[in-house]
N, C-alpha and C positions, 0 to 999 in steps of 0.2 A: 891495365890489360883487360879488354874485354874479354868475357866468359860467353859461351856457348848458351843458352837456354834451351832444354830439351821441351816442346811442345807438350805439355799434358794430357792432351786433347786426343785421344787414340780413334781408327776407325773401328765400328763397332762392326762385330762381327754374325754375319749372317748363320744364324742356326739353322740347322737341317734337321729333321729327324728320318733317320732310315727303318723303311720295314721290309725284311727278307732273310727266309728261312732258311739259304743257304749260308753255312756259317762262312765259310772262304771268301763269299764276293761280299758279304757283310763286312767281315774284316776287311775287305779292300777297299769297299767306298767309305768304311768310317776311317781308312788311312790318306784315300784321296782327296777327301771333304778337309780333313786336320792339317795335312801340306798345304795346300791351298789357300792364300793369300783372304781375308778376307772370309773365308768361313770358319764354319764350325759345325764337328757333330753332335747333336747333343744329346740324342739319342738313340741307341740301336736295340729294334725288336726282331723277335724271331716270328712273331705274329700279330695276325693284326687287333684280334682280343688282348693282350698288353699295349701294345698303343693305345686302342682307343680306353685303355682305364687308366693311366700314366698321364699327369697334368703337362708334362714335358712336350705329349703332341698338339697339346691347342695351344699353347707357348712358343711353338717354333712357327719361323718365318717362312719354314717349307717343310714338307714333307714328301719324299722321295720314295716310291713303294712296288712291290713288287703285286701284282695281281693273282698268281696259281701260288697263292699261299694256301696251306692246311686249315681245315676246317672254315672257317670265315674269310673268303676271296676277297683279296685286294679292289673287287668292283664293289661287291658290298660296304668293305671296309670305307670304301672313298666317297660312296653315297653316304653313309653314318655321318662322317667328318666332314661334307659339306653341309649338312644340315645342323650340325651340330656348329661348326666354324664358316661360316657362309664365305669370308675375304680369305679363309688358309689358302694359302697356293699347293695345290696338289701334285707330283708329277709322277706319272708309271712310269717303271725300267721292267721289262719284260722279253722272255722267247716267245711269247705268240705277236704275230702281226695278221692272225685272220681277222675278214671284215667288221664277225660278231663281236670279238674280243673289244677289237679297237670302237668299234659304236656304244658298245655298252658302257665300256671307259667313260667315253665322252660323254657320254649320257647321264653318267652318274655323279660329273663334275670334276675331273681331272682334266687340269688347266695343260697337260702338253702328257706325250707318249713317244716313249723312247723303247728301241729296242735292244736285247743286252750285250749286241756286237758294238756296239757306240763307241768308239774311243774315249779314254778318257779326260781330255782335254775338251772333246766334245759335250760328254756329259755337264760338266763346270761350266762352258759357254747357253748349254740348253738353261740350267737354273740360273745362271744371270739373266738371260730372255728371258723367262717366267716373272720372273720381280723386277722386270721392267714393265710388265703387260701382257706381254709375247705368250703364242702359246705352241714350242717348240716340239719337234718331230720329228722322227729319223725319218728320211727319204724315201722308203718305201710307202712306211706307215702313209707319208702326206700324200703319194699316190693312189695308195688303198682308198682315202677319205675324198678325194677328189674324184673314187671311181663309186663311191657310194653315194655321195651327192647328186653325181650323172645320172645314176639310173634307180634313183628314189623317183618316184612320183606319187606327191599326193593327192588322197580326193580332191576334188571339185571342191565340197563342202568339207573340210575337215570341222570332226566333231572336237569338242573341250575337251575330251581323254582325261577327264579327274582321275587320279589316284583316288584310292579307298580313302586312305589317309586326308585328302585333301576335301574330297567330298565329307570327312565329317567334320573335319573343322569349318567349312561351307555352312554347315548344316545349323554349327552352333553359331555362327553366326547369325542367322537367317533366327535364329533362338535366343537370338539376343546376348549371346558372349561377347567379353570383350578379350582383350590376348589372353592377359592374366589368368582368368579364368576360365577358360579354355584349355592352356595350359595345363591348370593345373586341374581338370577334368581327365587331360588325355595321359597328366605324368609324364609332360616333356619340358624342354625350356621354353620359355620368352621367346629366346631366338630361334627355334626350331620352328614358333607360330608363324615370327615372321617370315621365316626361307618359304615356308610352306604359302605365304598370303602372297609376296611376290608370283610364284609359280600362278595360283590361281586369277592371280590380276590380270598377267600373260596372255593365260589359256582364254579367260572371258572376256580381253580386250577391255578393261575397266580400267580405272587409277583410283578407287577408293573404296572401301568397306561399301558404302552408301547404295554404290552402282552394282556391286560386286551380290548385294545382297537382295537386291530390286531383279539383277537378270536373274538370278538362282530361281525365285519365285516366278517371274514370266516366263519362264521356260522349261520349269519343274526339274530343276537340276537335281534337284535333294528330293 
């Protein structure tokens, strides 16, 4: 009589971590996330100062966040955690859908923006889009972003726009730092030098420390 053999092999389950200070809809999405096929909560904050000192949030495969959190806003917060996690996939749930809100979002690295009327089947289909690549949107929101792109215009000459931050790491450059030490000049990580060299590469139109440190100097960037 043959026997059945149960597969060992389980699919591994996507962690999320939740930040929002509303305890109600917190309990909701860490009930939506645990029903749901395929994930997992794995952690719920009320703010975004526990997140980002809780190892759980640079652990998880996603993080779901709310923006008009108390004391350190969820765009800050998102800026923190892509510099600190450059690949984390980020995604706002939020009531605001103004222009500033939603630019700044994006601007500070939140890979998609949802707003908190979203159905909840919607929500689950927007973070499968996200870790696919996708950078999902409630329908107005992708409106809004489509009306801020129309009526952006930039200079002629856009200037490099260094960050402080990025100008000093520039600088040690140009002074002959390498990450490491640099690093551990400014008391940030390894990979924070790098998020931060990528951005400068960008803005200076370079691919290497070499060229990156040559235009600084011809053009007295620093």
């Amino acid at each position: 009589m043959l026997q059945t053999v149960e597969n060992p092999v389980k699919t591994k389950k996507i962690r999320v971590v939740v930040i929002e200070d509303e305890r109600e809809l917190r309990s909701g999405l860490q009930t939506l996330l645990n029903l749901t096929p395929n994930f997992r909560c794995e952690k719920c904050f009320g703010s975004m100062e526990d997140a980002l000192q809780s190892p759980e949030t640079g652990a998880a495969d996603l993080v779901l966040t709310d923006i008009g959190l108390p004391r350190l806003s969820g765009i800050e917060g998102t800026r923190i955690l892509r510099q600190e996690f450059p690949e984390l996939p980020i995604v706002v749930l939020t009531v605001h859908g103004e222009d500033d809100k939603i630019f700044q979002a994006l601007c500070a690295g939140a890979n998609g923006y949802l707003l908190k009327n979203t159905p909840p089947g919607k929500i689950i289909e927007a973070l499968t889009e996200v870790l696919d690549g996708g950078a999902p949107m409630s329908p107005s929101v992708a409106r809004r972003v489509v009306h801020i792109f129309r009526t952006f215009n930039p200079p002629a000459e856009a200037e490099c726009r260094l960050t402080e931050q990025e100008k000093k790491i520039l600088k040690m450059l140009v002074d002959g730092h390498h990450y490491k030490t640099a690093a551990f000049e400014l008391g940030i990580s390894v990979n924070t030098i790098s998020f931060h060299l990528k951005n400068i590469y960008h803005k200076l139109c370079v691919h290497s420390k070499t060229e990156a440190v040559a235009k600084a100097l011809r053009e007295r960037l620093v």
